[in-house]
C-alpha positions as CSV (number, residue, x, y, z in Angstrom):
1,X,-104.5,-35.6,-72.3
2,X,-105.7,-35.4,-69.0
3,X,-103.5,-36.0,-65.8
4,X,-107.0,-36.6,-63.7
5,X,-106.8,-40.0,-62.7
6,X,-109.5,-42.7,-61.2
7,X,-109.5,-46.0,-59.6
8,X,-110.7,-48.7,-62.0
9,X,-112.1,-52.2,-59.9
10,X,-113.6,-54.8,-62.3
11,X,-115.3,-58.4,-61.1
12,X,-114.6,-60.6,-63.8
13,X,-116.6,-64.0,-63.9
14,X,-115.4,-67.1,-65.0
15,X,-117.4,-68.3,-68.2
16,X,-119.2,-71.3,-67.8
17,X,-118.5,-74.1,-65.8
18,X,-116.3,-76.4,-67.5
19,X,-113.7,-73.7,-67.7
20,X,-114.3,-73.0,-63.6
21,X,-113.4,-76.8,-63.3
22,X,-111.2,-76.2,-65.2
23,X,-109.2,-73.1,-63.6
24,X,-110.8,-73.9,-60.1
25,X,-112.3,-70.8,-59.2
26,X,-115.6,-68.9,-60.2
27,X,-114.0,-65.1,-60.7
28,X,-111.4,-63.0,-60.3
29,X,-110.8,-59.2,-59.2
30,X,-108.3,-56.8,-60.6
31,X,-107.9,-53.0,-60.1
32,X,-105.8,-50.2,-61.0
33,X,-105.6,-46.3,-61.0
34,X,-105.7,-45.0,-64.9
35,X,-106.7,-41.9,-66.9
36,X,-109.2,-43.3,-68.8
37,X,-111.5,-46.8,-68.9
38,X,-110.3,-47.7,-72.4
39,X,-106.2,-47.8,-70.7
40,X,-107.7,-49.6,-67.8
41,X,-109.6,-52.8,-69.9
42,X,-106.3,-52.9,-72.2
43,X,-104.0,-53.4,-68.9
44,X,-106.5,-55.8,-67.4
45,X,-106.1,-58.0,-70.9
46,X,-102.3,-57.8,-70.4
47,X,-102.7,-58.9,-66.4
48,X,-104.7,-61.8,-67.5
49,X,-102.8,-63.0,-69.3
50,X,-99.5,-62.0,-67.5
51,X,-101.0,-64.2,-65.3
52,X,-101.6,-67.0,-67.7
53,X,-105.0,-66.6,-68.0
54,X,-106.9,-66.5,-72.1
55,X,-109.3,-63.7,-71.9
56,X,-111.9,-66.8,-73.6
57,X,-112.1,-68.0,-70.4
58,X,-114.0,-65.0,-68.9
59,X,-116.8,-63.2,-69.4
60,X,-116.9,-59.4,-70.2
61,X,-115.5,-57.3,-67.0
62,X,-118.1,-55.8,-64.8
63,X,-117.2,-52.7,-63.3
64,X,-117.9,-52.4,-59.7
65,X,-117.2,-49.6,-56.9
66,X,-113.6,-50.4,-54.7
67,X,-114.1,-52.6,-51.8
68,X,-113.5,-51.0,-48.4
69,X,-111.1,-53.1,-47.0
70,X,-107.5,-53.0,-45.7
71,X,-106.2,-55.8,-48.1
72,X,-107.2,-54.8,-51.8
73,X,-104.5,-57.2,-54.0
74,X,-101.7,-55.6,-55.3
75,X,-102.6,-53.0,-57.7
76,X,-102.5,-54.1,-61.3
77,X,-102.5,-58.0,-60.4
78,X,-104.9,-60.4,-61.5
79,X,-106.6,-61.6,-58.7
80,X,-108.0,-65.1,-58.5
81,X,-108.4,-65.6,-54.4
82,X,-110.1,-62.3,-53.2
């Protein structure tokens, strides 16, 4: 197993729009520095719903490149306001 590690930043859209009604906000942003992809998209199930969130809700993650800015959420948190 490798110790190499990389940042993993996924924008993950609401489904449809009953369930944004529904959860009052259109997506949600989570991040976190793993050894592979596969460990990353199992830990950003658990956040969701850690957070009380059903994965049903949302559509498939999108990965996307780390934002450059000073106030990334915590690490690991499901994000629903950045």
């Amino acid at each position: 197993m490798s110790d190499n590690k990389t940042e993993y930043s996924y924008y993950i859209k609401v489904k449809n729009e009953s369930a944004r009604k529904r959860l009052g906000f259109p997506f949600a942003f989570w991040w976190k520095t793993e050894s592979s992809e596969a460990a990353a998209t199992a830990r950003l199930a658990v956040s969701m719903l850690d957070a009380g969130f059903e994965p049903t809700d949302f559509a498939k993650p999108v990965r996307v490149n780390s934002p450059a800015v000073n106030e990334l959420p915590p690490e690991g948190s499901f994000d629903t306001t950045f």
